[in-house]
Biopython code that builds the backbone (N, CA, C, O; Angstrom):
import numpy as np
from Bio.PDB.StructureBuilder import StructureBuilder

atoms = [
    (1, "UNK", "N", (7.355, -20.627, -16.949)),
    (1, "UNK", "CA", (6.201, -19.809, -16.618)),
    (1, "UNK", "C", (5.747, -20.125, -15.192)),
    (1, "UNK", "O", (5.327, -21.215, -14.800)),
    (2, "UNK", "N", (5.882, -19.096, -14.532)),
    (2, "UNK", "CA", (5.252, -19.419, -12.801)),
    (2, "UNK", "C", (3.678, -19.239, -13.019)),
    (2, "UNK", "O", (3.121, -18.480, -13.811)),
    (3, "UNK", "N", (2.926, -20.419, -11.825)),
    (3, "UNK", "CA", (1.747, -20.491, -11.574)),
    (3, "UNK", "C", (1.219, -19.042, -10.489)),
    (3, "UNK", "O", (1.807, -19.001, -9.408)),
    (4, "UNK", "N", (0.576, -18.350, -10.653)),
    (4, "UNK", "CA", (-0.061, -17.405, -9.990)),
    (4, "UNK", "C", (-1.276, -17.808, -9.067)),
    (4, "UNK", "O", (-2.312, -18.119, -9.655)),
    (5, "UNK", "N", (-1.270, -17.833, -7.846)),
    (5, "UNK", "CA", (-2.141, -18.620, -7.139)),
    (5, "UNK", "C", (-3.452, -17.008, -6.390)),
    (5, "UNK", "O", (-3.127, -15.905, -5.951)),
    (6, "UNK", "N", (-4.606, -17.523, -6.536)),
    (6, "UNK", "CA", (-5.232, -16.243, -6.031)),
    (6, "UNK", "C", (-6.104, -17.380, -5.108)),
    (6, "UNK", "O", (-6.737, -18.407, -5.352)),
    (7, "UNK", "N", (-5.706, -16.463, -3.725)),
    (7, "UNK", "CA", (-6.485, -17.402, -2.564)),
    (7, "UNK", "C", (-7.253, -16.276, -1.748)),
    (7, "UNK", "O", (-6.814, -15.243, -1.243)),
    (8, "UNK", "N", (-8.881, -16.942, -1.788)),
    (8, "UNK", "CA", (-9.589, -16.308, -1.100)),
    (8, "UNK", "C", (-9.353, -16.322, 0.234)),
    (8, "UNK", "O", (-9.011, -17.305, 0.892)),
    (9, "UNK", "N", (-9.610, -14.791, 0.779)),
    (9, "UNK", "CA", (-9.570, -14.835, 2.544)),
    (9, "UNK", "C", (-10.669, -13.895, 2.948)),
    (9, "UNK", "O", (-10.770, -12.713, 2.619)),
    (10, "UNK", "N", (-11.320, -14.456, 3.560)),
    (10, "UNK", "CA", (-12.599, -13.779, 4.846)),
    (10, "UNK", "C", (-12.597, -12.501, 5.089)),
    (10, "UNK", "O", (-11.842, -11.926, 5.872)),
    (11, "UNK", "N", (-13.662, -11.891, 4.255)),
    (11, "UNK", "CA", (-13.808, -10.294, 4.565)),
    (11, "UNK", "C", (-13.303, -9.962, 6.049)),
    (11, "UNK", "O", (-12.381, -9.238, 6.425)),
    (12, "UNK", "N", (-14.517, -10.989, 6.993)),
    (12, "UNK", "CA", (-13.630, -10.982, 8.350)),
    (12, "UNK", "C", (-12.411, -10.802, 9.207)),
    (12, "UNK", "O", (-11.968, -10.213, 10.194)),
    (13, "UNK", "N", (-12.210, -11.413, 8.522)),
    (13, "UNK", "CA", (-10.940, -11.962, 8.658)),
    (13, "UNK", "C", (-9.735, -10.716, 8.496)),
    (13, "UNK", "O", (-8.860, -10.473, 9.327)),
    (14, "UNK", "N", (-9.886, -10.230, 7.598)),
    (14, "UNK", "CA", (-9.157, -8.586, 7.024)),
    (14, "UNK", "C", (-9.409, -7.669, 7.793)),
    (14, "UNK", "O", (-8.668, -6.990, 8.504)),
    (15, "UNK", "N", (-10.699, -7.657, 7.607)),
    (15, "UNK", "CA", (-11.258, -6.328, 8.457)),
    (15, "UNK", "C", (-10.938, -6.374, 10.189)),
    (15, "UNK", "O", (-10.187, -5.618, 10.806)),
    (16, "UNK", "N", (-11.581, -7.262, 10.616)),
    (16, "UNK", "CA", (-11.520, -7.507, 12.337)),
    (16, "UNK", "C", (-10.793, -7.626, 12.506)),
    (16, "UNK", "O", (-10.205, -6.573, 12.751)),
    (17, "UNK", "N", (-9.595, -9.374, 12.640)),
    (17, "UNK", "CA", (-8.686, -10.068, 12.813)),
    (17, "UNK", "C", (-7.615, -9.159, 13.040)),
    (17, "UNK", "O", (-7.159, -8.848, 14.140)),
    (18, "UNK", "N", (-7.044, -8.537, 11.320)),
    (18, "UNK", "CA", (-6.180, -8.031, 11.173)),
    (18, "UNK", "C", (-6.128, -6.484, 11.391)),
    (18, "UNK", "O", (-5.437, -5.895, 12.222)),
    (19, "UNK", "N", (-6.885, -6.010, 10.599)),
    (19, "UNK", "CA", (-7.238, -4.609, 10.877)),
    (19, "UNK", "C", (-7.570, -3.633, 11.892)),
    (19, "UNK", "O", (-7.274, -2.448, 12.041)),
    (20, "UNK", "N", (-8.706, -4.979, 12.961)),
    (20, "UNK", "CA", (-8.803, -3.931, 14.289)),
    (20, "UNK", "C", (-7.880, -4.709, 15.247)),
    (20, "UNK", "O", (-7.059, -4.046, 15.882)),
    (21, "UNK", "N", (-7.912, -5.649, 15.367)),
    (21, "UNK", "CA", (-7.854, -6.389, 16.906)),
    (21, "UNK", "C", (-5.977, -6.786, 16.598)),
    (21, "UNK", "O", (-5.174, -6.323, 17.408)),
    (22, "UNK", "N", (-5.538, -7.505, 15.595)),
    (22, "UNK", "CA", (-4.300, -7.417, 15.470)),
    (22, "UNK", "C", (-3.268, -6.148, 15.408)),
    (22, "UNK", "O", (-2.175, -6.459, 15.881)),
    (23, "UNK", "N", (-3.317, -5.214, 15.088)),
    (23, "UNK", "CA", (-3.161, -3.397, 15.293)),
    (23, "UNK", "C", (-4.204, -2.681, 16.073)),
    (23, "UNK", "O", (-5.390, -2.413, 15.884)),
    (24, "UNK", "N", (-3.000, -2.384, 17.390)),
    (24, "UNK", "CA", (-4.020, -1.697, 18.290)),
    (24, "UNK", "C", (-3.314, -0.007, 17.674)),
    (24, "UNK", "O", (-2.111, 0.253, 17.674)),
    (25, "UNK", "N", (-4.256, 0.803, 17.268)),
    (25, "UNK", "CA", (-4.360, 2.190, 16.840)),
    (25, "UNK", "C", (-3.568, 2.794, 17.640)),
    (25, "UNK", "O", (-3.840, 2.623, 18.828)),
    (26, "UNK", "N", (-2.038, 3.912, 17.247)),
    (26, "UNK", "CA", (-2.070, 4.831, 17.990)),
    (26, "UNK", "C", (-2.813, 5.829, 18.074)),
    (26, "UNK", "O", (-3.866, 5.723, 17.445)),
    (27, "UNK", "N", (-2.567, 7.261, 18.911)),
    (27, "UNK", "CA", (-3.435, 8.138, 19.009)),
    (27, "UNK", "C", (-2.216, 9.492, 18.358)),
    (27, "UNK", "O", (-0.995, 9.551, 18.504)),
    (28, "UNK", "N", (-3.196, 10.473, 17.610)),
    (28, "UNK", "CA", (-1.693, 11.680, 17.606)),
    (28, "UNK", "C", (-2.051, 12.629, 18.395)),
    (28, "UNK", "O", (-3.027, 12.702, 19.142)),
    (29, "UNK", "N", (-1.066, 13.483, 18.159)),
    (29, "UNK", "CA", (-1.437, 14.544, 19.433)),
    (29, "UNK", "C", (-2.410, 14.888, 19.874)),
    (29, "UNK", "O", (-2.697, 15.118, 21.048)),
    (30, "UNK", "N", (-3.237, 14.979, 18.615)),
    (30, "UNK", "CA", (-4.667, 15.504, 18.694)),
    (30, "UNK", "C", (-6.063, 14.735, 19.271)),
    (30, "UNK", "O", (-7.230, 15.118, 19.359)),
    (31, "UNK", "N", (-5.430, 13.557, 19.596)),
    (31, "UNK", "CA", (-5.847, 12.302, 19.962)),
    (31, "UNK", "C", (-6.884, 11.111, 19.303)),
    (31, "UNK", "O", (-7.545, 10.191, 19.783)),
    (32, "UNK", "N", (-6.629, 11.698, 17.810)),
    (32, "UNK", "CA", (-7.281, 11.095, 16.612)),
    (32, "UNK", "C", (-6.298, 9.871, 16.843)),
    (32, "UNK", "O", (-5.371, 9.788, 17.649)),
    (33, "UNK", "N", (-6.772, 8.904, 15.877)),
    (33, "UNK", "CA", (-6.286, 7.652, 15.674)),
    (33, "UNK", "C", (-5.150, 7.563, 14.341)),
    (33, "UNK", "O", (-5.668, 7.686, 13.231)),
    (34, "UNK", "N", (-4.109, 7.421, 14.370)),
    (34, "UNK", "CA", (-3.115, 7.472, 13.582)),
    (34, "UNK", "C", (-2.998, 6.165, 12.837)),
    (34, "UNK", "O", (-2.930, 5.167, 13.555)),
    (35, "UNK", "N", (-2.947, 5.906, 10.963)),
    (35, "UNK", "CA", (-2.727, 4.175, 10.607)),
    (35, "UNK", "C", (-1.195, 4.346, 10.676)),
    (35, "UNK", "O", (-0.303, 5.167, 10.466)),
    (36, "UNK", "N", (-1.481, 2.742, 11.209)),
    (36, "UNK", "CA", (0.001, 1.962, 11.593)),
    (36, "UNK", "C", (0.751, 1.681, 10.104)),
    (36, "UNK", "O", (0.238, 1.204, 9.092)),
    (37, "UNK", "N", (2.124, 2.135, 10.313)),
    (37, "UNK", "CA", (2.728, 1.501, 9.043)),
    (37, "UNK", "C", (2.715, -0.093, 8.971)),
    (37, "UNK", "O", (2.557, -0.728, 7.929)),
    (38, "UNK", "N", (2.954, -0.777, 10.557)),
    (38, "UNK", "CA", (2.700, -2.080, 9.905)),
    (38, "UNK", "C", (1.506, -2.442, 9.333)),
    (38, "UNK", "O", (1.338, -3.541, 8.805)),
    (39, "UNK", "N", (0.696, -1.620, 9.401)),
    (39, "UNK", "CA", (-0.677, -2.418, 9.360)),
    (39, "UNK", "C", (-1.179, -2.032, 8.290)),
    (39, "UNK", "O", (-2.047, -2.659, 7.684)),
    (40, "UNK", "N", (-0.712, -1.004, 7.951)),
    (40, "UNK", "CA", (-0.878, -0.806, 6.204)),
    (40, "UNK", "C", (-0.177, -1.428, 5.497)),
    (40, "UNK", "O", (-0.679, -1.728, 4.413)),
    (41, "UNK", "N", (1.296, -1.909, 5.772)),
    (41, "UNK", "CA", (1.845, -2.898, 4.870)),
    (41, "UNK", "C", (1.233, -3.959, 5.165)),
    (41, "UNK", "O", (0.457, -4.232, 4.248)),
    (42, "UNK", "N", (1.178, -4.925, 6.241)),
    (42, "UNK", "CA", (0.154, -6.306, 6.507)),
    (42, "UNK", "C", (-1.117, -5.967, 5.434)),
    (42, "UNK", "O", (-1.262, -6.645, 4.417)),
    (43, "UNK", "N", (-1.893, -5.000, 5.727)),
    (43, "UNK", "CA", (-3.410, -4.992, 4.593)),
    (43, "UNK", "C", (-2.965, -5.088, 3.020)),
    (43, "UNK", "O", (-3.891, -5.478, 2.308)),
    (44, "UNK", "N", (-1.636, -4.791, 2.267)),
    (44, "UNK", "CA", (-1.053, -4.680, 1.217)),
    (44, "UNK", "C", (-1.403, -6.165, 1.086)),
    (44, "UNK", "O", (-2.284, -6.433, 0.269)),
    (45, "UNK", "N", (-0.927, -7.020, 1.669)),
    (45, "UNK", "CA", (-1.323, -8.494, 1.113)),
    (45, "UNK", "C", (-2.429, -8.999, 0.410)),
    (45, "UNK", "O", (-2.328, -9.728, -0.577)),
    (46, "UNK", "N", (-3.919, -8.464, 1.114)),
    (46, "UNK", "CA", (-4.724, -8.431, 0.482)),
    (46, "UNK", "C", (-5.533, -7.830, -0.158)),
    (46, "UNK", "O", (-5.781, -6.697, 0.255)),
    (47, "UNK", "N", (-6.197, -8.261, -1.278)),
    (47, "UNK", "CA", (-6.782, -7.294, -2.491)),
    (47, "UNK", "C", (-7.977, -7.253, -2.229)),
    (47, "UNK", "O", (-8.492, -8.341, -1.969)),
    (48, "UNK", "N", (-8.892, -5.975, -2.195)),
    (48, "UNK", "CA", (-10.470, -6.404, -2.066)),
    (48, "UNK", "C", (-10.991, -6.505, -3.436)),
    (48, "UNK", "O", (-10.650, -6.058, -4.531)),
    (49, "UNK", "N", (-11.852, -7.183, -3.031)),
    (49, "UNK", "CA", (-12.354, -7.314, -5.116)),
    (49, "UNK", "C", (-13.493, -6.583, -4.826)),
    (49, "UNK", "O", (-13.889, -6.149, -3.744)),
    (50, "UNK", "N", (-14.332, -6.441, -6.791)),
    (50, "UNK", "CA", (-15.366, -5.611, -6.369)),
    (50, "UNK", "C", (-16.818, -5.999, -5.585)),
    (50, "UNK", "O", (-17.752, -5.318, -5.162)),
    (51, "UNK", "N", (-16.625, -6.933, -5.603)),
    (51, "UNK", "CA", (-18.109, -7.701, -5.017)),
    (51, "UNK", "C", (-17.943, -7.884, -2.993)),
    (51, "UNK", "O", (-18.480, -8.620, -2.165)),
    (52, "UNK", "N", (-16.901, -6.755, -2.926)),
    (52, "UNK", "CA", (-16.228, -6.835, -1.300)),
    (52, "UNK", "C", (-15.167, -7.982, -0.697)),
    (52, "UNK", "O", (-14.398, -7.683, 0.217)),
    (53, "UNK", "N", (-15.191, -9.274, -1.266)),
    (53, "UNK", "CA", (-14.666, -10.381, -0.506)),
    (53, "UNK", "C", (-12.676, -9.714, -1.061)),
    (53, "UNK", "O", (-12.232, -8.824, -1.788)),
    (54, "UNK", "N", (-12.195, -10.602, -0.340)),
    (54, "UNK", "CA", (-11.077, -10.430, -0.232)),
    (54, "UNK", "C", (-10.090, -11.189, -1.243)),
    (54, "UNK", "O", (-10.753, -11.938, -1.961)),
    (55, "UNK", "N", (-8.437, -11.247, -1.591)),
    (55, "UNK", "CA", (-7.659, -12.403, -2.147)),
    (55, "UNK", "C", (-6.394, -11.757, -2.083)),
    (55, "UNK", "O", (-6.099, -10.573, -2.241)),
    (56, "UNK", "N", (-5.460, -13.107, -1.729)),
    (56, "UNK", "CA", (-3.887, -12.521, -1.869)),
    (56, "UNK", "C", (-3.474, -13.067, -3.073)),
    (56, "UNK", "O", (-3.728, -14.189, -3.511)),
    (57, "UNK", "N", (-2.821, -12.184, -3.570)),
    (57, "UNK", "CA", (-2.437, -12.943, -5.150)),
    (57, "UNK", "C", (-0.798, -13.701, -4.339)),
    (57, "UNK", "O", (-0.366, -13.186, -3.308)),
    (58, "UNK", "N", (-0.127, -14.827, -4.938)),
    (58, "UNK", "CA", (0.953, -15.437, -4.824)),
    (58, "UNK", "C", (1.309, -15.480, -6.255)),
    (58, "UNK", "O", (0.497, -15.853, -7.101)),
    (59, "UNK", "N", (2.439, -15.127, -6.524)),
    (59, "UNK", "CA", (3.143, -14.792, -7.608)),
    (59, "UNK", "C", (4.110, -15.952, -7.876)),
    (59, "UNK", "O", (4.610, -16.008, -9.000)),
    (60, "UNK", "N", (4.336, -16.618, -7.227)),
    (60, "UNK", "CA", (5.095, -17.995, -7.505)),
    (60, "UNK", "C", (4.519, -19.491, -6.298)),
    (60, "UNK", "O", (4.972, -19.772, -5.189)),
    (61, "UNK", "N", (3.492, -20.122, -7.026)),
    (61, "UNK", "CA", (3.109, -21.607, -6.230)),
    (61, "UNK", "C", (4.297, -22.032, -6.060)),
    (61, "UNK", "O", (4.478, -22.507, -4.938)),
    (62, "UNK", "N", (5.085, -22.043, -6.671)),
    (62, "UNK", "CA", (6.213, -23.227, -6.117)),
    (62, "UNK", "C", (6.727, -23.083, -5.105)),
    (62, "UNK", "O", (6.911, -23.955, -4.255)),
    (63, "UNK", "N", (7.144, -21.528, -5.038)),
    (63, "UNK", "CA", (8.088, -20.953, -3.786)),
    (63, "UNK", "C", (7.110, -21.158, -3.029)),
    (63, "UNK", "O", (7.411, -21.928, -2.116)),
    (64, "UNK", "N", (5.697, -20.683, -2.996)),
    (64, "UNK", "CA", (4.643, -20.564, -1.694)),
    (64, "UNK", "C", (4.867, -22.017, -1.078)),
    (64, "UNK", "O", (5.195, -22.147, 0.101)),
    (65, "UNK", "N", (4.647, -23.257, -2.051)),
    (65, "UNK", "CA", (4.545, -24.323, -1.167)),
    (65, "UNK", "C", (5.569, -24.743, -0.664)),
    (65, "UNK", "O", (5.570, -25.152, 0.497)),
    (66, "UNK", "N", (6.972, -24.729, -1.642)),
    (66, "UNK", "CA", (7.944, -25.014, -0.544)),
    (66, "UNK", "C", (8.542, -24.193, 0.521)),
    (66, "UNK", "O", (9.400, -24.535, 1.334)),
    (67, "UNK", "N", (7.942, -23.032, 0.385)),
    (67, "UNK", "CA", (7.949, -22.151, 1.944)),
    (67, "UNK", "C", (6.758, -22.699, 2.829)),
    (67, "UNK", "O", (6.704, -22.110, 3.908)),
    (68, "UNK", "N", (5.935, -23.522, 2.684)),
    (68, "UNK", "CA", (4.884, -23.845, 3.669)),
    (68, "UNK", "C", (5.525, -25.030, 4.136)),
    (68, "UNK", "O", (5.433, -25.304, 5.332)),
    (69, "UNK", "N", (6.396, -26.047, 3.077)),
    (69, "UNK", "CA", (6.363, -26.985, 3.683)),
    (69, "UNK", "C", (7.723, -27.052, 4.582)),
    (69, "UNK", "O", (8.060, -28.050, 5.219)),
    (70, "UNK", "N", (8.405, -25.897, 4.530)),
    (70, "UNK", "CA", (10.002, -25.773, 5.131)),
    (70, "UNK", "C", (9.529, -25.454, 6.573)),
    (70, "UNK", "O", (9.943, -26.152, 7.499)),
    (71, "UNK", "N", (8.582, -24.311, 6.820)),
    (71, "UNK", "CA", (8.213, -23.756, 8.316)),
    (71, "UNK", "C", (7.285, -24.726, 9.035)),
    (71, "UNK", "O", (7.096, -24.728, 10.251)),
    (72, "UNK", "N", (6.589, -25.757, 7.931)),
    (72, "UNK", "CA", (5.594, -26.485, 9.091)),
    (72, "UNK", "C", (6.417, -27.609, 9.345)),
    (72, "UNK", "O", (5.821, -28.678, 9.476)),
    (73, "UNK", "N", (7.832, -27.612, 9.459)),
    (73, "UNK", "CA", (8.492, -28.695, 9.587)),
    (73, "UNK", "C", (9.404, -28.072, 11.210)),
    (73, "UNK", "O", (10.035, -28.762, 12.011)),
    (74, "UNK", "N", (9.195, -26.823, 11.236)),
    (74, "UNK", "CA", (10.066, -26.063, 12.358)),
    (74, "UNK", "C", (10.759, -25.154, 11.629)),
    (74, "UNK", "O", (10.828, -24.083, 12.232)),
    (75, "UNK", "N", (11.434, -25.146, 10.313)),
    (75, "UNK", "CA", (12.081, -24.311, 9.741)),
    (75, "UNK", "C", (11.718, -22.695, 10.430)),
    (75, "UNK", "O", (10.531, -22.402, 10.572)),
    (76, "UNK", "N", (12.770, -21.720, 10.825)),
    (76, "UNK", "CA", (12.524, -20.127, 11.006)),
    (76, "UNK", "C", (12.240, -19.603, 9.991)),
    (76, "UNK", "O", (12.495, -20.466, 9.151)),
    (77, "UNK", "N", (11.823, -18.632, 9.418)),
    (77, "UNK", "CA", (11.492, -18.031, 8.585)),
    (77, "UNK", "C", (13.051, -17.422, 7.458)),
    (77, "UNK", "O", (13.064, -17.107, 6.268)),
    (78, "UNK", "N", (14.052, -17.461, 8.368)),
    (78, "UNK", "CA", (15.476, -17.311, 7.961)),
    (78, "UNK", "C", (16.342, -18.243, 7.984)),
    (78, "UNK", "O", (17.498, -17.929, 7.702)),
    (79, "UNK", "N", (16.110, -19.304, 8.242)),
    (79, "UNK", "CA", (16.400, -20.858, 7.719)),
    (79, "UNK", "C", (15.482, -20.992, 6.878)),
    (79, "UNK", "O", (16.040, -21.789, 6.123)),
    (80, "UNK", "N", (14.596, -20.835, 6.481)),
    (80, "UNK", "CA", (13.784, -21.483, 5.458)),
    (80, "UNK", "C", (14.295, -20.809, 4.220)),
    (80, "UNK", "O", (14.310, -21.433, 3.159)),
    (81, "UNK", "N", (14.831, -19.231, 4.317)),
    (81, "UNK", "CA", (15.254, -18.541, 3.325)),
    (81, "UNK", "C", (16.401, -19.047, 2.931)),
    (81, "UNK", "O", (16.771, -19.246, 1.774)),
    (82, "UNK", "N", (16.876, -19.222, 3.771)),
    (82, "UNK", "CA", (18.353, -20.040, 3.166)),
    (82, "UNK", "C", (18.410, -21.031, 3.015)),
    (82, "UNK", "O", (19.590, -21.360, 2.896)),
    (83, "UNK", "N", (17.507, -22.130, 2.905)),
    (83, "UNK", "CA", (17.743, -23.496, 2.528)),
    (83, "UNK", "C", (17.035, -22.804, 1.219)),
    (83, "UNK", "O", (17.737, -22.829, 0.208)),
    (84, "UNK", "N", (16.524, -22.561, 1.169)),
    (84, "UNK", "CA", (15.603, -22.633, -0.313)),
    (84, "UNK", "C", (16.655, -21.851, -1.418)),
    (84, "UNK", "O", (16.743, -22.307, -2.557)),
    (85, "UNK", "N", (17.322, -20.838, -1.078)),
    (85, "UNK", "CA", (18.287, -20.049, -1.244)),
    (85, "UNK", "C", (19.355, -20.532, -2.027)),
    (85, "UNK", "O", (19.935, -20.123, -3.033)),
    (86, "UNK", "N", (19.507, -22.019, -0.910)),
    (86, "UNK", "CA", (20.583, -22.436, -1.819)),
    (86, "UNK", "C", (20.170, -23.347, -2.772)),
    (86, "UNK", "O", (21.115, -23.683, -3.486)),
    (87, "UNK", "N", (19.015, -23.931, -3.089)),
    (87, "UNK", "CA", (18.537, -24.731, -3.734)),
    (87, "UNK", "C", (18.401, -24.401, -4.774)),
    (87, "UNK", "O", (18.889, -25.073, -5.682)),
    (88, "UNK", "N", (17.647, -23.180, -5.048)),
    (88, "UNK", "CA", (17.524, -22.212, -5.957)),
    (88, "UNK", "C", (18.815, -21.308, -6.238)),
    (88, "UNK", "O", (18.517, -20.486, -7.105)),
    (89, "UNK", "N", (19.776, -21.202, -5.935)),
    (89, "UNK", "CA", (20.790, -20.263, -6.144)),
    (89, "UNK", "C", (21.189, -19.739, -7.762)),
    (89, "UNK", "O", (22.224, -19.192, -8.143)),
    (90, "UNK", "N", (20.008, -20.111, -8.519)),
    (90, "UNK", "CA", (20.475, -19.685, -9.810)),
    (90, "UNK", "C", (20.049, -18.422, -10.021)),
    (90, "UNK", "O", (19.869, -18.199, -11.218)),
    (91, "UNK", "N", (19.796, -17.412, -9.225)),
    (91, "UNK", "CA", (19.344, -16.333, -9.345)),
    (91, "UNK", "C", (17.611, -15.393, -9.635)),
    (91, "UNK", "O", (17.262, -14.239, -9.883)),
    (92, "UNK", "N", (17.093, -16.434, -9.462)),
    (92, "UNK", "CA", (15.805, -16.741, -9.785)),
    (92, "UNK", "C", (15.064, -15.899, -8.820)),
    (92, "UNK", "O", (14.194, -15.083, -9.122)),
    (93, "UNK", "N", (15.716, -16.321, -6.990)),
    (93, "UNK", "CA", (14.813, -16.038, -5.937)),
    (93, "UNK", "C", (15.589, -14.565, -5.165)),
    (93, "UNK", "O", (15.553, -14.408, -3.944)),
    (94, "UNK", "N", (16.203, -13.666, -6.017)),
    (94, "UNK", "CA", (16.705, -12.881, -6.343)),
    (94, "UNK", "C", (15.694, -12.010, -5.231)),
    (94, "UNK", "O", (14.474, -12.022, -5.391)),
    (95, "UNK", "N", (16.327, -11.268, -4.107)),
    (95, "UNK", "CA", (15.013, -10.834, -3.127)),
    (95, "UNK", "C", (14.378, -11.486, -1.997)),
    (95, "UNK", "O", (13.934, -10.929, -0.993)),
    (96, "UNK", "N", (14.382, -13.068, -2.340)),
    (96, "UNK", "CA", (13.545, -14.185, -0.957)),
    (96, "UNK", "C", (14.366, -14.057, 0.347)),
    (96, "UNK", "O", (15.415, -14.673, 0.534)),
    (97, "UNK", "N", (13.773, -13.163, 1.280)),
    (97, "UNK", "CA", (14.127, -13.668, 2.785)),
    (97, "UNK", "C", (13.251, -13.736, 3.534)),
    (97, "UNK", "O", (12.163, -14.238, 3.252)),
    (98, "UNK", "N", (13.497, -13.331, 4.442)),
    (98, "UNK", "CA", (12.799, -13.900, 5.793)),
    (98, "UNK", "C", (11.868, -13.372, 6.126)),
    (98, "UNK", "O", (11.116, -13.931, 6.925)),
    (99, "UNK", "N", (11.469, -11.567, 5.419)),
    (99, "UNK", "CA", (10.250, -11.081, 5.014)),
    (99, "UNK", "C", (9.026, -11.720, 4.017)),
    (99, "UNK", "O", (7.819, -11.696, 4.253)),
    (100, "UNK", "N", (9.663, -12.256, 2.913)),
    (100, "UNK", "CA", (9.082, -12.705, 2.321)),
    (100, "UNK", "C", (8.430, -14.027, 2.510)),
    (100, "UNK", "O", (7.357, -14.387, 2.027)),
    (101, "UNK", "N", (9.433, -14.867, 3.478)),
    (101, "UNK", "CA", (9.058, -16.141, 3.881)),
    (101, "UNK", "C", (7.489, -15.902, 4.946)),
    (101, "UNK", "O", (6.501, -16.634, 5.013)),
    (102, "UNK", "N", (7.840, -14.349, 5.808)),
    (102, "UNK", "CA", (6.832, -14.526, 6.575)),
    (102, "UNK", "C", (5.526, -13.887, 6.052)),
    (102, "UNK", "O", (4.435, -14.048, 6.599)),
    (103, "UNK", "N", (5.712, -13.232, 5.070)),
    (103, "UNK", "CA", (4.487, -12.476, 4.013)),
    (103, "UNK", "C", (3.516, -13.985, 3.278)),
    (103, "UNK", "O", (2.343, -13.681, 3.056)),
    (104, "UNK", "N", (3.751, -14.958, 3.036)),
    (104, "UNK", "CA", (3.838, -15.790, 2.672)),
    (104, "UNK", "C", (3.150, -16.981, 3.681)),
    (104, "UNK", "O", (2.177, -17.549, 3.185)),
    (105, "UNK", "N", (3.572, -17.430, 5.092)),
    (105, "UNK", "CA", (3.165, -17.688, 6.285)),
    (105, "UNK", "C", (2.060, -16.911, 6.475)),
    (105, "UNK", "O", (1.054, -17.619, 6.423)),
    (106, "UNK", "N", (1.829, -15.851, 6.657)),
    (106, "UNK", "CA", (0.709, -14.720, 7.127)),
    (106, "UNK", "C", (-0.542, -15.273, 5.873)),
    (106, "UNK", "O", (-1.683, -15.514, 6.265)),
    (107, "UNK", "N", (-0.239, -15.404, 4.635)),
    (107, "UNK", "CA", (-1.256, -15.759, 3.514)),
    (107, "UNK", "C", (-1.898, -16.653, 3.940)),
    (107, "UNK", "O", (-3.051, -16.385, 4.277)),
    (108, "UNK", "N", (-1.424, -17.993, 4.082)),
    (108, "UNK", "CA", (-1.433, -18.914, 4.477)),
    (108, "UNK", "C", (-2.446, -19.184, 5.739)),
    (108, "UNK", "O", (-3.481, -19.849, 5.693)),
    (109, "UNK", "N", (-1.937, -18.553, 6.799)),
    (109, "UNK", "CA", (-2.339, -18.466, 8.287)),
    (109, "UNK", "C", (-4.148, -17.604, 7.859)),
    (109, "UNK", "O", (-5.203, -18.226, 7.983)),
    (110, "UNK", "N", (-4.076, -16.265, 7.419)),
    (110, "UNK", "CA", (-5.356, -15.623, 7.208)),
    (110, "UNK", "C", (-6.103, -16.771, 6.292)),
    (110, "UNK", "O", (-7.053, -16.984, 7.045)),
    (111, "UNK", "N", (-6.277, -17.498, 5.371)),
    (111, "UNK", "CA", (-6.778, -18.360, 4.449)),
    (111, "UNK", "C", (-7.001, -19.668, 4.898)),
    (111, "UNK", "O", (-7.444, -20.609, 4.239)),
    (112, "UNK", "N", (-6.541, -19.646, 6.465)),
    (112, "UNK", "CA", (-7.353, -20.592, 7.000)),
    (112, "UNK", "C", (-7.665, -20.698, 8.242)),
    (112, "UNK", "O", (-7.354, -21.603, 9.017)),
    (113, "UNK", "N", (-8.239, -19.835, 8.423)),
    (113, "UNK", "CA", (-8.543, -19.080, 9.985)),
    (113, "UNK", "C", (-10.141, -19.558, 9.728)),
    (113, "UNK", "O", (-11.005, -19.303, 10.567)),
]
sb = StructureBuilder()
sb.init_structure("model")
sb.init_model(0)
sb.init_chain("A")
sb.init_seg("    ")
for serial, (resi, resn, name, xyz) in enumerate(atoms, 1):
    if name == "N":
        sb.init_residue(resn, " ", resi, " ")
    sb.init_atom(name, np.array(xyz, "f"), 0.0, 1.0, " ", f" {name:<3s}", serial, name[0])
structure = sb.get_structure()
């Protein structure tokens, strides 16, 4: 049974950080402001709850921490996938790369800003 980790992150933090100042808006023809696909997938990370504050759910603690502790060592985000990769090779992490390693990093990074 995997541990499900729900970590609060800073209304702030979502909204400003990421939302305005990390995605600068294009414009469309019309010279309205167009949303960024990255920046709608980046906001996918986090959930607003109903009381406004924010949380990223993590679907596996184990993987989260030993992906924290592979990159704060220097690990790339695609070395970290593949060491863990092979550690795990029983089919388990079925999907883990270097997206996921950095979806994961980004949790991390917003949750303690």
């Amino acid at each position: 049974m995997q541990m499900v980790l729900t970590i609060p992150i800073s209304k702030g933090i979502v909204k400003v950080i990421i939302g305005d100042m990390f995605f600068k808006p294009e414009l469309d023809k019309n010279d309205e402001e167009m949303e960024l696909i990255t920046k709608t997938n980046a906001l996918k990370l986090f959930h607003q709850q109903d009381d406004g504050s924010h949380v990223a759910k993590v679907s596996n603690a184990i993987l989260y921490n030993l992906t924290l502790q592979h990159t704060s060592v220097g690990l790339s985000f695609r070395q970290t996938s593949a060491v863990i990769g092979d550690v795990f090779s029983n089919g388990k992490l079925v999907g883990f790369n270097d997206h996921e390693v950095g979806k994961m990093v980004r949790v991390n990074v917003n949750a303690n800003l």
